[in-house]
N, C-alpha and C positions, 0 to 999 in steps of 0.2 A: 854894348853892341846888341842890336837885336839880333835874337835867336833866329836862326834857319826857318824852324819850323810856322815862326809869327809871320816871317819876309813873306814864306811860298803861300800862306793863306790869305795874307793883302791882297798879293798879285793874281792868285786863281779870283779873288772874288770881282777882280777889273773882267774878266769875261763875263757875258751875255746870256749864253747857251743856258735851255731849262734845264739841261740834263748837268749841266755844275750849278746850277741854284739848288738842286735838289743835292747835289755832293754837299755842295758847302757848309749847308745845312745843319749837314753830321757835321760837317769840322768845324763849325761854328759851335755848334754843343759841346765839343767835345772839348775843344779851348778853354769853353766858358765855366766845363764842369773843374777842370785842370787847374784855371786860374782865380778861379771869384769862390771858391769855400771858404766859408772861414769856421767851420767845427772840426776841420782836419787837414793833418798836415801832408796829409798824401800825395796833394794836386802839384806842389814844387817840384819833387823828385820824377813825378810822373811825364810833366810834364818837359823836364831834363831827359829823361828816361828818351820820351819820343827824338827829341831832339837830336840826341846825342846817333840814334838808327837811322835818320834823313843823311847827318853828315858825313858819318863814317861807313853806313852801309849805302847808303843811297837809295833807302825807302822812299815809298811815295809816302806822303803827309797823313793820308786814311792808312795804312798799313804800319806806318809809324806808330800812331792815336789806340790802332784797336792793341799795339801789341804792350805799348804804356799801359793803358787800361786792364789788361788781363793780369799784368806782373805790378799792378799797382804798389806790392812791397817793397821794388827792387828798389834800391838806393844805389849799386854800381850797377850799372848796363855792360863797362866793360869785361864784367865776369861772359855774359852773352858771344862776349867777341870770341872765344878758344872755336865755343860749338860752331856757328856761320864759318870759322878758317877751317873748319875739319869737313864739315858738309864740300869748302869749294876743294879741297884737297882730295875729297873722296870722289868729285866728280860732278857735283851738283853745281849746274848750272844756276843763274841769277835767277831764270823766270820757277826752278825747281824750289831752288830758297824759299824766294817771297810766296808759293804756292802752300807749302810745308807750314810754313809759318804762320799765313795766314788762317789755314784750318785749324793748326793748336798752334795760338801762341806761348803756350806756357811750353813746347819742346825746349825754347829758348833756356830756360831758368833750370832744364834736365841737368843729372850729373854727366858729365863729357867721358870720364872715365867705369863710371858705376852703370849709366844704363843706357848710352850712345853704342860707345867702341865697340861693347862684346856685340850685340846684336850685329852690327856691319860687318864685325868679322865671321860671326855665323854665316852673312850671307856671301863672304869672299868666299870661305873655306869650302862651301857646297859648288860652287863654283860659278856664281850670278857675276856680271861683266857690272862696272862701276855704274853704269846708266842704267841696268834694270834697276838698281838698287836704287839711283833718282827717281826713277820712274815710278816705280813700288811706294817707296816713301812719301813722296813729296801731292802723293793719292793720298795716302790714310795714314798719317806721322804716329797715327794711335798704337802702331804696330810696335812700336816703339817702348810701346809702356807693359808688353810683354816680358815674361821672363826668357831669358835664351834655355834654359834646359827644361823647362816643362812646357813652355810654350813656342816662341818659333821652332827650334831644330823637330818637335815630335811631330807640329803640324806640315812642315815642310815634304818631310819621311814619308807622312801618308798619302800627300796629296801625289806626290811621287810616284809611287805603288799605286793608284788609280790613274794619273793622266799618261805613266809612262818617261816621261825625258826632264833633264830641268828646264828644257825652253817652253815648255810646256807648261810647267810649274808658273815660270816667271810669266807668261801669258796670259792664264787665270789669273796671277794676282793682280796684272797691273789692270783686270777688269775689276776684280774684287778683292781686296786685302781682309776682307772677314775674314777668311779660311788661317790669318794669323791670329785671331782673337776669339777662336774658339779651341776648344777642345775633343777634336776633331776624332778622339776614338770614344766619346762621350755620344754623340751625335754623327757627323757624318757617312762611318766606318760600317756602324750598325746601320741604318738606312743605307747604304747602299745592299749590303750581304742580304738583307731582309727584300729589296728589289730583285735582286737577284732568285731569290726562292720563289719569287712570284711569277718568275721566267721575263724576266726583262732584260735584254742582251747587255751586256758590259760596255759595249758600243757607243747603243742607244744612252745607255748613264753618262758615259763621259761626254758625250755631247751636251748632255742638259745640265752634266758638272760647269761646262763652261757658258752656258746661254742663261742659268738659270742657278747660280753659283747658293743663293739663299734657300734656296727650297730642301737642297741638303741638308743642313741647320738646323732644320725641323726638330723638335724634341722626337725620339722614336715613338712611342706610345700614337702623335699625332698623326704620322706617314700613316703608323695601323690602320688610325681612324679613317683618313682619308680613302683607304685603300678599300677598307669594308662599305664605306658609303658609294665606290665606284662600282662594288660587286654587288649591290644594293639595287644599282641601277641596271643592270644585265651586263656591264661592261665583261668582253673577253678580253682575260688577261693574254692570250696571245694577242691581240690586239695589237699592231703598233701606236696604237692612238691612246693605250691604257694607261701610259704614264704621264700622256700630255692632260690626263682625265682629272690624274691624281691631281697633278703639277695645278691643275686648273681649281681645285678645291680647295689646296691648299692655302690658294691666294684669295679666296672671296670669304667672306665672314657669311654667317649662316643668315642675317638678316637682305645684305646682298643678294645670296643667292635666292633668296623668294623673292625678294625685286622681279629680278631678269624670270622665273617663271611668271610673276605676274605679268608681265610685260607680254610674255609669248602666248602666253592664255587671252589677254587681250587685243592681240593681233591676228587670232583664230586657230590657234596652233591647239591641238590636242593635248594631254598629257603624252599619249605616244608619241607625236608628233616633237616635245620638245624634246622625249629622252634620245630616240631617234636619229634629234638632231644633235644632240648632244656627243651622241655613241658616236658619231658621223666625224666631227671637227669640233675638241671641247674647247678652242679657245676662241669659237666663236662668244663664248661669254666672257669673254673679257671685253667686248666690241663694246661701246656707250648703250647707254639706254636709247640715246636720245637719233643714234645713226643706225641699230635695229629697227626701229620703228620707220625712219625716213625709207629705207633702203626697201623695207618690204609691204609699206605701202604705196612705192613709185612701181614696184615689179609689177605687182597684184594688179594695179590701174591698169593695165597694157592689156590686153584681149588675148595674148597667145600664153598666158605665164599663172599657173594657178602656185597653191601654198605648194603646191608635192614640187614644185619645182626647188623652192629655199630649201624644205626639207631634205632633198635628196642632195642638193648642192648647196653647204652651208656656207663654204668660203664666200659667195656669191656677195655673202654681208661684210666682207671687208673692202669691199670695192668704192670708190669714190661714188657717188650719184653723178658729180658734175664734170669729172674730168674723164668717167670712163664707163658709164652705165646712160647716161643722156646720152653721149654723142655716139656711141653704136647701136641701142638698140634700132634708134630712126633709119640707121645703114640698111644693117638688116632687116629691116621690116622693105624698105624700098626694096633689094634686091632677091628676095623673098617673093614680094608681089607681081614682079615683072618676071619671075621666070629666069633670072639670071644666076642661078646657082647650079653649077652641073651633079651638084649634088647634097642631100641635106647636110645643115649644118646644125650640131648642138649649141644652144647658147652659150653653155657653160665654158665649150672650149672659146667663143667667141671671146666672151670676157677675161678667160684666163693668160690668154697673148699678149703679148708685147705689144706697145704704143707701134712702133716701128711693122713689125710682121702684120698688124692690124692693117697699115694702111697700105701695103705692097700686096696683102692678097684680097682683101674687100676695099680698099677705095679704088687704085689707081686705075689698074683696071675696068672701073665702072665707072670714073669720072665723069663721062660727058653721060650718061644717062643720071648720074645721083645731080649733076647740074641742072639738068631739064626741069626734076621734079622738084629743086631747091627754090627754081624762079618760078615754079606755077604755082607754090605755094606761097612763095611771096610776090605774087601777082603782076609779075616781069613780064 
């Protein structure tokens, strides 16, 4: 009888679609590597192997292949079967499995008793609901390859003592599961206490615990560094923008960051002018090279808008050109010119509103006059 696995890749290869020419592809290699060796005997079992996860578990055909291929030793797959009944017993849904699985498939080949159970029961016993622990898992199954007493329960502990609650806890992980695979009074404990002496609110951390889960991570030595290079720059650490400064350094490699100075030097900007801008909003250097550039030479071209303008208003550079700096600045220049604003308007705030509030207090109102000037410029 032909295998499962041979049937489903006949019949996928009877569709058309480019987007299964290119699947097949892989499953066509992946057949081929399974089936036509002949310096090893690995390809029969392996190929069994997949087989065996289409019919009893109900794998797709690629998710069968890659998990054959990863456990190319395995000669019983039904050893496999305890872990998959303990994951649906624990709560994990199909789409949670095949997610899990797919990221490591060696969890498969784990011991069920030695390095599955205790960790799940770590996260019963704390008091995580069946689904966070899908949810947790079935992200980063690596957590898994943790110890329970030097590794989950001590990272669990701390992250606790910083965010406050365990939904909190389970919150952060199901964005980041890192905070299980470190050693979190090695790294994250000290960078925080060291933030703090710098007068950065506890507040302000746990928020960027959660938006910005890696930057904790940081070897401490390199936060120092980071910190001195900020104070280097005039940065005040009362600042609230002092830790998005750090946050901001930490993420660009030193060759990076002369980039984007080169870049601002080249667009007219001063050295004060970048640091300036910098001390102003530091994640405006995260923005592309290539959408600073566009952004502030469409500003600059317009008659009423010099450099001190981006300077003083750096957000200004995250703004779309076409969806939200083209079609208001024309507004407001029209309703500017005719005298129809009962009172000045800052750009900045222009730009910073809502699609919606944009058009309820500068269109509708001025409709039939932004009309007139719409068709005498296109020669209506």
């Amino acid at each position: 009888m032909t295998p499962p696995i041979i049937r489903a890749l006949f019949s996928l290869s009877l569709k058309k679609s480019s987007h299964f020419q290119k699947s097949f592809s892989c499953y066509s290699i992946s057949v081929l590597f399974f089936s036509s060796s002949t310096t090893t005997q690995a390809p029969k079992p392996s190929l069994y192997v997949a087989d065996h996860f289409i019919k009893k578990h109900n794998f797709s055909p690629e998710l069968a292949l890659k998990v054959a291929s990863s456990l190319i030793y395995l000669r019983d797959p039904g050893k496999c079967d305890s872990i998959i009944s303990f994951l649906k017993e624990s709560g994990f849904s199909k789409s949670h499995i095949e997610e899990a699985v797919k990221r490591r498939p060696s969890l498969l080949s784990s011991s069920l008793e030695k390095s599955i159970k205790p960790k799940f029961k770590i996260f019963r016993d704390i008091g995580f609901s069946s689904n966070d622990v899908a949810d947790i898992v079935s992200g980063d199954p690596w957590v898994l390859s943790r110890s329970v007493d030097d590794g989950i329960a001590p990272s669990i502990s701390v992250l606790k003592s910083v965010v406050g609650s365990n939904a909190s806890v389970v919150k952060l992980l199901k964005t980041s599961a890192w905070f299980l695979k470190s050693d979190l009074q090695k790294t994250m404990m000290p960078n925080i206490e060291f933030m703090r002496s710098c007068g950065i609110s506890s507040s302000q951390i746990v928020r960027y615990v959660f938006s910005f889960p890696r930057f904790f991570l940081h070897k401490p030595e390199s936060i120092e560094q980071f910190v001195q290079r900020a104070d280097d720059m005039g940065f005040n650490r009362n600042s609230t923008m002092f830790l998005a400064a750090i946050r901001m350094l930490s993420s660009m490699s030193e060759e990076n960051w002369e980039l984007k100075l080169k870049l601002f030097r080249s667009l007219g900007f001063s050295e004060e002018d970048i640091m300036s801008t910098f001390r102003r909003t530091p994640q405006v250097f995260a923005v592309s090279e290539r959408k600073i550039k566009e952004v502030t030479e469409f500003l600059l071209s317009r008659k009423n808008i010099d450099i001190s303008f981006i300077i003083n208003h750096p957000t200004v550079l995250f703004f779309s050109i076409e969806h939200r700096l083209k079609p208001r600045l024309p507004v407001f220049e029209i309703l500017e010119r005719k005298n129809l604003l009962s009172r000045k308007v800052r750009l900045n705030t222009l730009f910073m509103m809502s699609e919606k509030r944009f058009r309820e207090k500068y269109v509708r109102p001025y409709l039939r006059e932004l009309e007139k000037v719409a068709m005498a410029i296109a020669g209506i």
